[in-house]
C-alpha positions in Angstrom: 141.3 69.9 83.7 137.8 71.7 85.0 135.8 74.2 83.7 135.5 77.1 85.2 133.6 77.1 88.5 129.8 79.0 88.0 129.6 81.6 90.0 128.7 80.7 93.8 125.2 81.7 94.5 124.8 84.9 97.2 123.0 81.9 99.5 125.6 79.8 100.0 128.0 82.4 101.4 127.3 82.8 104.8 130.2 85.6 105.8 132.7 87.3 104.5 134.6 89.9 106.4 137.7 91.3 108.0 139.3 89.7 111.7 141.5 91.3 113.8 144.6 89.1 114.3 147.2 91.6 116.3 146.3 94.1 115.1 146.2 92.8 111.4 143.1 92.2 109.3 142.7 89.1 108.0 140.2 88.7 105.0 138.1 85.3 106.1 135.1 83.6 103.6 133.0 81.4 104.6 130.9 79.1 102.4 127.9 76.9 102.7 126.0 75.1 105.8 127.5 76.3 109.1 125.8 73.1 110.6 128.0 70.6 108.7 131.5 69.5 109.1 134.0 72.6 108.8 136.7 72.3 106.2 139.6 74.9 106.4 141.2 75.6 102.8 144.4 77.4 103.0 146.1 78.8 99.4 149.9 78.7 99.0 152.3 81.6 98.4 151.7 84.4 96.2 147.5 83.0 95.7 144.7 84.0 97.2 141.9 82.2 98.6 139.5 82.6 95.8 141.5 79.8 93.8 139.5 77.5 95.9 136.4 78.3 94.3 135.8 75.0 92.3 137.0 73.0 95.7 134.4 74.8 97.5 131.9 74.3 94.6 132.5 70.4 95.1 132.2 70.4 98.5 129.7 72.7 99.5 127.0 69.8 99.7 129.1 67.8 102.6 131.1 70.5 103.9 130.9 74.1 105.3 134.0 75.6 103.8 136.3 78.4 105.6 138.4 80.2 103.4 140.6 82.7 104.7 143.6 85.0 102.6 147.1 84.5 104.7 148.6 88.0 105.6 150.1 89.7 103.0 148.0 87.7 100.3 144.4 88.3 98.5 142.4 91.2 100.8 144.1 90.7 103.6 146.3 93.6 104.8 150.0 93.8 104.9 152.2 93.3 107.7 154.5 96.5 107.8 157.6 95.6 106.9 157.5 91.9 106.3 156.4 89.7 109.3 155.6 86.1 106.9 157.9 83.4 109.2 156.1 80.3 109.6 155.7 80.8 113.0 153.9 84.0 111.7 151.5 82.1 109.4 151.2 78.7 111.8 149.9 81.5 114.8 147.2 83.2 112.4 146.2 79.9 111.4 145.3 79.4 115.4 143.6 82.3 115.8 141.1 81.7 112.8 140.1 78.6 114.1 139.8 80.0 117.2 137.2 83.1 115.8 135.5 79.9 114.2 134.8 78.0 117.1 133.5 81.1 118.8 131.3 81.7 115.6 129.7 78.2 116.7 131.7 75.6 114.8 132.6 72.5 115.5 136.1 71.2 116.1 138.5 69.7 115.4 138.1 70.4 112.0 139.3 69.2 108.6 142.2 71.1 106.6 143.0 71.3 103.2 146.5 73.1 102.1 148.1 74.0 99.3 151.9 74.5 99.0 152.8 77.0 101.8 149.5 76.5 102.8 150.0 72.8 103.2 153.1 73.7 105.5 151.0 75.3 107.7 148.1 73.3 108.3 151.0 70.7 109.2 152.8 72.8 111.4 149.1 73.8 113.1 148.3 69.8 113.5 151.3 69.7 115.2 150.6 72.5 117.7 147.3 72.1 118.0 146.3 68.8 118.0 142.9 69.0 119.6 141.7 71.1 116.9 142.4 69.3 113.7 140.6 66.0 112.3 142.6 65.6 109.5 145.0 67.0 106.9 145.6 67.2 103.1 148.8 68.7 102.1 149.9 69.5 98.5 153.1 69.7 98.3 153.8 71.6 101.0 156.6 69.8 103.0 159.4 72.4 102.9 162.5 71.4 101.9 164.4 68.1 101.2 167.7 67.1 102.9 168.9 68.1 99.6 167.3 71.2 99.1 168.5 72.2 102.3 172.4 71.3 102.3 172.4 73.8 98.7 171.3 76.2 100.1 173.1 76.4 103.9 177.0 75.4 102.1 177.2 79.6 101.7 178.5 80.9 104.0 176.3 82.6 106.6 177.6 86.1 105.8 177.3 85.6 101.7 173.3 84.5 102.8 172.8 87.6 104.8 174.5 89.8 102.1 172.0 88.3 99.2 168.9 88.4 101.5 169.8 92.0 102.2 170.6 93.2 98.4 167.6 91.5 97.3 165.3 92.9 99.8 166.9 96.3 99.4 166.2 96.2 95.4 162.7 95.2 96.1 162.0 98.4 98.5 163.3 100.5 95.8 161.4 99.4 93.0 158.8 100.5 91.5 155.2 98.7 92.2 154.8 96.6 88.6 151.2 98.2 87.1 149.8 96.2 84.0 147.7 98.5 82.0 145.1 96.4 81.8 143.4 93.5 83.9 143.8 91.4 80.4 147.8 91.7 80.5 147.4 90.7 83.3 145.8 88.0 82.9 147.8 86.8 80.2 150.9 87.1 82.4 149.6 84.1 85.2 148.6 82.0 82.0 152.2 82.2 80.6 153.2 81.3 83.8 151.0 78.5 84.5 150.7 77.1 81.3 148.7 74.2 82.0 146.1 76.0 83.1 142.9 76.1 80.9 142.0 79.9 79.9 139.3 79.7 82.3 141.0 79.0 85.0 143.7 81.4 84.3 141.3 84.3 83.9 139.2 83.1 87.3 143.1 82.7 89.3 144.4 86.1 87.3 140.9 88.2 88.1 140.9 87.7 91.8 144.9 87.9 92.2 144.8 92.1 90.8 143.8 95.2 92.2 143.1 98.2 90.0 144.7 101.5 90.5 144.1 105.0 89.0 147.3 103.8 86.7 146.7 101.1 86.2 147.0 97.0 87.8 148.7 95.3 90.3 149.0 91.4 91.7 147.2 91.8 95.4 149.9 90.3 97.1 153.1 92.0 99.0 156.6 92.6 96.9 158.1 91.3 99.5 157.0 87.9 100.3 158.5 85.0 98.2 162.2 85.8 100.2 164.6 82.5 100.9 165.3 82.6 104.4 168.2 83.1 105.8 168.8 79.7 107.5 165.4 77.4 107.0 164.0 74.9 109.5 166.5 71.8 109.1 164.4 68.7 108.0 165.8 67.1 111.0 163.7 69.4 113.0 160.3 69.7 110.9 160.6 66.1 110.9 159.9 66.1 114.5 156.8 68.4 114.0 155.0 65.8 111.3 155.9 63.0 113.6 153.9 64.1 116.2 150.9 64.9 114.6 148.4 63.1 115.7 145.2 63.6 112.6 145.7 61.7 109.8 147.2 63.2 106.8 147.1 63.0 102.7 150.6 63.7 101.3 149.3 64.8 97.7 152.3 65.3 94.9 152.1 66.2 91.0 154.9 63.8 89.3 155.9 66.8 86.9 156.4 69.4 89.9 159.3 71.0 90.7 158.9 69.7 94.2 160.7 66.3 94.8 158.4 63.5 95.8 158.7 62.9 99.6 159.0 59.5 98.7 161.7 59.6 97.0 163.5 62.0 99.2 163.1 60.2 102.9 160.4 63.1 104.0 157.8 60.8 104.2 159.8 58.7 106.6 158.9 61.6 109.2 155.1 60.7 109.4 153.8 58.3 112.0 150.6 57.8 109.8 151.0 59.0 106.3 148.9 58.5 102.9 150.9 59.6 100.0 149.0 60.1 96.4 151.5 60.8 93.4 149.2 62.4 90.2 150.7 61.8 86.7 150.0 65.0 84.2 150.0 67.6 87.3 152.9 70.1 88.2 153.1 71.7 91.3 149.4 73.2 91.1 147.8 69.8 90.6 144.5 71.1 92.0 144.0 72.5 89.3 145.9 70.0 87.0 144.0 66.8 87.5 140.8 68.5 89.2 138.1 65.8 89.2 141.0 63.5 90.3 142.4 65.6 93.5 138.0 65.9 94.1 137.9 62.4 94.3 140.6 61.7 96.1 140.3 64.6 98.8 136.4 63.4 99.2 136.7 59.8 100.0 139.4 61.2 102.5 137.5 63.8 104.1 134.6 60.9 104.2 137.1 58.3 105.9 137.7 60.8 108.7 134.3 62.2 109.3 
């Protein structure tokens, strides 16, 4: 477990704005030394990218970190009605590390993802190979053979009825307010209950925005959606095989993601480390901090 991150002096931020990725605003940070080695840190589903804060703390000294929020997520806007497919994500990906390298950045670059996240920066290593040096994942594979055959034995039809219903309930529902950023707050620790209250009130601060009636989680009702027919494994397996940047698998032992290890995923990877961390669920970044530091540095170091 960490402490809470101190706050990040005004000097080490070197921009924060806004780009314009068709015609979608994209809420980009970046931290540190523009003349060092660029790391990329990507947040998973439902985050936001200031719950990289003690990564970019660690870091700093080495690294010059990019943090952007994915559509739909932190301050960056919302796609009207929907638009979060992986190609989606993968393609805004691209065009960040484009606006970087025309900032003055080197490249490739180093990535760092975290459950969805994690998905994508694989998916961009395998599209873009020229522009990535390496890759840490956590846990962000997609899902097993197993996984996978659940969920495609309904029938098409009963898939497109659920997706439909559920969808339709979440348009007309009312936008959940917490009266205060405290409930709040104490709603993310309940949910993460490994987190230390530090680290829940750091996550749960950056993950509202207030409203004249109150507060609301910054991210869009509607992402978090099964899709309809996922990208077999077969398939994604064919992505990570060709990706050329070396890559850290990293997996929490007490997740509720199934170790690709044990599953055959890591069979797909022509040149894969896997690191398994006892005591951490799904957020082990958080869980075994100083360890995933460690770990992620000597890698970063080995591929400089």
């Amino acid at each position: 477990m960490t402490p809470a991150a101190p706050p990040l002096p005004d000097a080490a931020l070197l921009r924060e704005r806004k780009i314009e990725v068709r015609r979608l605003g994209l809420h980009l940070r970046v931290w540190g030394d523009a003349s060092k080695p660029l790391v990329l840190l990507q947040h998973g589903g439902k985050d936001h990218g200031r719950s990289w804060d003690w990564t970019v703390e660690a870091l700093r000294e080495d690294y010059c970190l990019a943090v952007p929020d994915l559509r739909g997520h932190g301050d960056s806007d919302w796609p009207t009605g929907g638009g979060y497919e992986s190609f989606d994500f993968v393609s805004d990906m691209a065009a960040i590390v484009e606006h970087l390298v025309s900032e003055g950045h080197d490249a490739p670059i180093h990535i760092i993802g975290h459950s969805l996240g994690g998905n994508i920066a694989l998916n961009y290593a395998a599209a873009q190979p020229h522009r990535v040096r390496s890759v840490i994942a956590i846990e962000g594979l997609g899902f097993s053979q197993k996984s996978y055959d659940e969920l495609t034995a309904k029938r098409a039809s009963e898939r497109m009825r659920e997706g439909v219903e559920r969808r339709l309930k979440v348009a007309q529902r009312k936008p959940r307010r917490f009266r205060s950023a405290e409930e709040g707050i104490k709603r993310l620790a309940n949910l993460h209950q490994q987190l230390s209250p530090e680290q829940a009130e750091h996550l749960a601060l950056h993950a509202l925005r207030e409203h004249e009636d109150g507060w609301s989680w910054k991210h869009d009702p509607l992402l978090g959606f099964m899709p309809i027919r996922p990208m077999p494994p077969s398939e994604y397996g064919q992505l990570f095989a060709d990706i050329e940047a070396p890559v850290l698998l990293m997996y929490g032992r007490e997740s509720w993601a199934s170790s690709p290890k044990d599953d055959g995923r890591l069979e797909y990877f022509g040149r894969a480390e896997l690191i398994e961390f006892d005591n951490a669920g799904h957020w082990l970044h958080h869980d075994r901090f100083e360890d995933f530091i460690s770990r992620a540095k000597k890698f970063l170091r080995s591929h400089s």
